[in-house]
N, C-alpha and C positions, 0 to 999 in steps of 0.2 A: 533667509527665507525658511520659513519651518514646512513639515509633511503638510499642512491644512493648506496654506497660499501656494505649495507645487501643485500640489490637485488641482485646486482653481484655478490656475496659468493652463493645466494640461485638459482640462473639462472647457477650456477657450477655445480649442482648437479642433475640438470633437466637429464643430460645423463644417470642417474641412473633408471628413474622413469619407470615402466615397470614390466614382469613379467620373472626369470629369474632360467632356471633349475641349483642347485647346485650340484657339484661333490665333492665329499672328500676323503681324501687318508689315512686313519688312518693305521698306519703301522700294515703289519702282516691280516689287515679285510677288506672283502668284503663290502664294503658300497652300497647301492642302492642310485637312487640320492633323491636328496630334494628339494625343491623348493623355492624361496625369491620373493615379491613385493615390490618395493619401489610405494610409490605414498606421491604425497602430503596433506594435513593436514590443517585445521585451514586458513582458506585462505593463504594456501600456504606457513605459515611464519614457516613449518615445513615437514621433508620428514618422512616419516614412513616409518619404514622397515620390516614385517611379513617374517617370518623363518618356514618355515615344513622343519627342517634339516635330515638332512641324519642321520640317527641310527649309531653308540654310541650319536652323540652330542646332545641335548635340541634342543625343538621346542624356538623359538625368536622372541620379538617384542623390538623393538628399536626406538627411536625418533631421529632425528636429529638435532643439532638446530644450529642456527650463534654464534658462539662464540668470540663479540665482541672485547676481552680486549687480547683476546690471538693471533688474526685473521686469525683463523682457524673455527673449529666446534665442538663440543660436542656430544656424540653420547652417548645418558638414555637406557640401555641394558635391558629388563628383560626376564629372561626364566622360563621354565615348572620346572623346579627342584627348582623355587624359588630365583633366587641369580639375584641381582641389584649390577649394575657395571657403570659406571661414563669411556668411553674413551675420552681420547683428539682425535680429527681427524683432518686429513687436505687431501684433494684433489685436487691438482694441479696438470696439464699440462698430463692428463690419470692417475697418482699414488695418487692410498689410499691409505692413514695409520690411520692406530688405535693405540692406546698406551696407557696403563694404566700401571704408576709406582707408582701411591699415592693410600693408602687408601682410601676406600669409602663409602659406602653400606656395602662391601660386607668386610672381613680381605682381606688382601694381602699375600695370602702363596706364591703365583709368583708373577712375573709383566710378561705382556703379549702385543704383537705387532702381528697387522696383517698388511702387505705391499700386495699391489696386483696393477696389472698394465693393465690399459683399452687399448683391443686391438684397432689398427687404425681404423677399422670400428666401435666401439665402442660396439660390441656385444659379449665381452668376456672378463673376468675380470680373471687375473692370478693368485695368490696370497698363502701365507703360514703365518701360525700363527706360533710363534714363543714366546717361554717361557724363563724363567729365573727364578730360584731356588735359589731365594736370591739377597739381594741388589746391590751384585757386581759380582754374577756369569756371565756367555758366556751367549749368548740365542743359544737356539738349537730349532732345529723345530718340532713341536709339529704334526702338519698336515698339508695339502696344501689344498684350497679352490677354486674352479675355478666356474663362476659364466659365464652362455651360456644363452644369450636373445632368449626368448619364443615369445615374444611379448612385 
């Protein structure tokens, strides 16, 4: 990937950068919301992501970076309980994904995916995490994640 296609991977993600209330849906619990910042980093050659999640889930900071070789992105996870997690990402045309199926950091008791879709005005991100309980199990959905620009 040369300096002209990192720009453009890193100018993909500019839609993100802002302050954004979260809503979660854990089955069965009331959740209050939580709040997410992306902003940029490091002259910009990174987006940061801050988490005040919604209660059951960990407070979260995250890195994002160009992930040249793959030509996607990388997404350095870390939270309050401790646990470092490595997702592959990719954001094209409104859709996020996360995806962690390899070990990392952290063991691999699941592999885990979050899809979420930027609405047309780009101030509402839709989304659900999604689990798997073994190398070749279904995924089933774990929570839904909906992400409302504050600013």
């Amino acid at each position: 990937m040369d300096a002209t296609e990192r720009q453009e991977a890193l100018a993909r993600l500019d839609v993100l950068v802002g302050e954004w209330a979260v809503e979660a849906d854990f089955p069965g619990l009331e959740v209050p919301p939580g709040r997410c910042v992306f902003e940029w980093t490091l002259d910009g050659q990174f987006l940061l992501q801050r988490m005040e999640a919604p209660n059951p889930a960990p407070n979260s900071t995250a890195i994002i970076a160009v992930d040249g070789e793959a030509g996607g992105y990388k997404q350095h996870y870390y939270d309050s309980r401790g646990v470092v997690r490595l997702y592959a990402m990719t954001f094209t045309d409104g859709l996020w994904q996360l995806l962690r199926e390899n070990p990392d950091f952290s063991p691999l008791d699941f592999r885990q995916r979050y899809t979420g879709t930027l609405s047309g005005d780009g101030d509402t991100i839709h989304g659900a995490w999604k689990i798997a309980k073994g190398e070749s199990a279904a995924w089933e959905r774990d929570f839904t994640l909906t992400y409302r620009r504050i600013r």
